[in-house]
N, C-alpha and C positions, 0 to 999 in steps of 0.2 A: 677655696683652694687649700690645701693641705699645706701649715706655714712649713715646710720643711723643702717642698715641690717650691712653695714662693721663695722661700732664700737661696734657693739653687738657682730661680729663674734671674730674679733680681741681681746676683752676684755675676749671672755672666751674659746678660740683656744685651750686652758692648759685642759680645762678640762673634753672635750666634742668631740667623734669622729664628723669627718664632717658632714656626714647625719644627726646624731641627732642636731647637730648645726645648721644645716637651718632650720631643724623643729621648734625648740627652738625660731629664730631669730623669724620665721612667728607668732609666739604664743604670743611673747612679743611685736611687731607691732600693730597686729590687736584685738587679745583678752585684752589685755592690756594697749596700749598705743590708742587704737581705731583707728590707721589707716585703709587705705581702701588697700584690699588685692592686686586691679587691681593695684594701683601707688608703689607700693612696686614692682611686679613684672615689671613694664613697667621701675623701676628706674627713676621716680618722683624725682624729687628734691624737698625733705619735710622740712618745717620750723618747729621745735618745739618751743611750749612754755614754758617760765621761770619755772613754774608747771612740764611740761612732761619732759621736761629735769632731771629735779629732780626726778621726778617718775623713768625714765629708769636708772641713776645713782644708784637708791636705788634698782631696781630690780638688776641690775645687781652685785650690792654689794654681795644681800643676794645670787645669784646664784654661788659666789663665794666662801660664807661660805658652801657650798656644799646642800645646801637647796634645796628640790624637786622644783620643776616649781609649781607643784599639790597645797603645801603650797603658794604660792607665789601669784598662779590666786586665791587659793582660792575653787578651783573646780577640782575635776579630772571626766574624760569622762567614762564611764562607759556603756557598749553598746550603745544603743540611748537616755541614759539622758548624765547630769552632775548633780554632785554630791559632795553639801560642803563637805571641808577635811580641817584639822586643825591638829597639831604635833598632838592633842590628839585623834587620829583617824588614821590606817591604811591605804595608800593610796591602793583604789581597784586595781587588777591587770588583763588582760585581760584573764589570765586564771581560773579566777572567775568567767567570762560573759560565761564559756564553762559551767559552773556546776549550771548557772542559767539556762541555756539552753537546758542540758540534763534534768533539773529537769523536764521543761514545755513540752517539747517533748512527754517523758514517762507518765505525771500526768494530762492531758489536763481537767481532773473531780474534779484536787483535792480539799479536801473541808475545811479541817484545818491543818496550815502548820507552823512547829516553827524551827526558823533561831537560832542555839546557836551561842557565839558569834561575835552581829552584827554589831560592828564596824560602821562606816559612814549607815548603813542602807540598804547598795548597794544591798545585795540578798533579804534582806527582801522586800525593799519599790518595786524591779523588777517584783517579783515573784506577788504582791500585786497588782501591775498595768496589768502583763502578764497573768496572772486567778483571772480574778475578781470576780469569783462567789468564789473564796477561802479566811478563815478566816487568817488573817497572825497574829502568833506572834514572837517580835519576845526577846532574853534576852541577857543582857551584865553585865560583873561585874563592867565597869567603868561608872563613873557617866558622866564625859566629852564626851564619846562616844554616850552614851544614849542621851547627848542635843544635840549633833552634829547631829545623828538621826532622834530626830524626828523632828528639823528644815530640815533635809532634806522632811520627812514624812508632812511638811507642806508647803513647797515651790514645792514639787510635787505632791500633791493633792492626797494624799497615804491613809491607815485605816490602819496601821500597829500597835497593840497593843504593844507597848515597854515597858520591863518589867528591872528592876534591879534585878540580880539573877547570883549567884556564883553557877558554878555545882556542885563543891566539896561540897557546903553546902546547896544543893536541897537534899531535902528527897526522897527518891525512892517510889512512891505513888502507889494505887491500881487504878486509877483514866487512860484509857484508851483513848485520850483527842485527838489524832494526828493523821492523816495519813501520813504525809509528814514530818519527822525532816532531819533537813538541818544544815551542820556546816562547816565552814575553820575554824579551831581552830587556835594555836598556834604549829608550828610543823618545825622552825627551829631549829637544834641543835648548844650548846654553840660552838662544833665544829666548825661548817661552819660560825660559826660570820669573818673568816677572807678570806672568799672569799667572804665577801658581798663589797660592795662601801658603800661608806662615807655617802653618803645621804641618805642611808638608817638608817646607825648605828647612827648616829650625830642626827638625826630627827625623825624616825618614833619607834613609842610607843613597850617598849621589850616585853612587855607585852602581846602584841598580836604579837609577835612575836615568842619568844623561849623557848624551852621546855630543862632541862638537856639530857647531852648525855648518861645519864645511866637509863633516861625513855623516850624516845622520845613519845611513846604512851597513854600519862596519860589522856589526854584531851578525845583521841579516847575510850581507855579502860572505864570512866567515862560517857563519853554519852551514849555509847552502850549501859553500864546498864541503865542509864536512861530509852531509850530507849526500853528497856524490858518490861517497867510500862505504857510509855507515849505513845508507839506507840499502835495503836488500831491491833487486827490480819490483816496479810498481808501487814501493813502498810511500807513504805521504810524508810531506812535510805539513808542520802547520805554526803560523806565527801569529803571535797578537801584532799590532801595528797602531805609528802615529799616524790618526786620521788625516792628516796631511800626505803620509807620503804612501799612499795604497799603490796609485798607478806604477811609482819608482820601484813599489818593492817588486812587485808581478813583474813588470818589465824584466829587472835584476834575474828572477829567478828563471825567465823563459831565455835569455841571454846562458844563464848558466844550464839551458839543457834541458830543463823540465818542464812539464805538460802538463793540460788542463787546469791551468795555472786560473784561480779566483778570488772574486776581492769581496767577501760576507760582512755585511752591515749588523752594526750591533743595537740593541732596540732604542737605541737614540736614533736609530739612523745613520749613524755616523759608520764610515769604510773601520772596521776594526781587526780585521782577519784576514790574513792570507793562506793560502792552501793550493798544495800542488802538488804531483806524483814525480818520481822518479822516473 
């Protein structure tokens, strides 16, 4: 083994099952410390420099204090991009690229589409590259998020309209403006903070993260109405969702009026999507 691969493995053996540890190892070699993937794998005998030595010492530090990798490169992958990520920004998750996916599948026409939200930019700026003839908007209440955004939205040659905008304190307008509203809101419960891991709770923003456990559907119940004003007739809704509360969300939104309301499993199996028309 390539002793640079073994002190990377050996340094964080504590805290990382094995598979994701090779992974880890290849990510901090070559995305990172710029080695070449071949001499890693052939077990190269690599010299680093005064600098790289220091650089992997500091990587490795922070992956100690329980820091995503995500934070660390700097980028997290996101179906066929990457995509800057910073603590002030939720790192995208792979079963986010499924609810970009169904969107484009089903909307191949659409023409005005708005991300609530958007966190790093990830569904907006895909959705924006994926139907180009569509207007994207998209809105966040933080302001860190929003820069994070639209330097993503400029480092990948995006039109994504980003807006600052709190749902709770959007007005419910007469203005019929959307075909396409799209949202992963905030939808873990205070509950489940102690099945999460460290690098999750130690790093990534609560904000876009949890909802109480005595409303877990506030974010959903508030869009929807939105969505009553904003989506034009026929228009879709489409929401990621806690696999716990599928039935609650569907129910929610067929209460508030909409139709052909369904509940799309993500390749875990798990209920992760809901989707319904005006």
């Amino acid at each position: 083994m390539n002793p640079i691969v073994a002190h990377i493995r050996q340094s964080l053996r504590e805290l990382y099952p094995p598979e994701e540890l090779r992974a880890l190892s290849m990510m901090i070699c070559c995305d990172l410390l710029g080695l070449d993937a071949l001499d890693i794998y052939m077990g190269k005998d690599i010299t680093l420099s005064e600098s790289k030595e220091r650089e992997l010492e500091n990587i490795i530090f922070r992956l100690q204090k329980n820091e995503p990798i995500q934070y660390v490169c700097g980028f997290a992958q996101f179906g066929e991009r990457k995509f800057k990520v910073a603590p002030g920004v939720l790192i995208p998750r792979p079963e986010t690229a499924e609810l970009v996916d169904l969107v484009v599948t089903e909307n191949p026409h659409a023409r005005h589409i708005l991300d609530i939200g958007t966190g790093s930019g990830c569904i907006a700026i895909s959705l924006d590259k994926r139907l180009p003839q569509a207007a994207v908007e998209a809105w966040d209440v933080s302001e860190a998020a929003l820069a994070i955004a639209r330097e993503n939205n400029r480092l990948l040659d995006a039109r994504v309209d980003f807006r600052l905008h709190d749902v709770f304190e959007t007005p419910v307008c007469e203005d019929c403006l959307f075909d396409i509203m799209v949202s992963n809101p905030p939808y873990v419960t205070e509950r489940e903070k102690q099945e999460m891991d460290a690098n999750v709770l130690d790093w990534e923003p609560e904000l876009a993260l949890f909802v109480p456990d005595d409303d877990p559907l506030r974010y959903y119940r508030r869009i929807a109405l939105l969505g009553q004003s904003l989506l034009m007739p026929g228009g879709k809704l489409y929401f990621e969702i806690n696999q716990a509360y599928g039935c609650d969300t569907a129910q929610m939104l067929e209460e508030y009026h909409y139709h052909d309301v369904r509940i799309v499993k993500d390749f875990f199996g798990k209920d992760r999507i809901v989707t319904a028309n005006r």
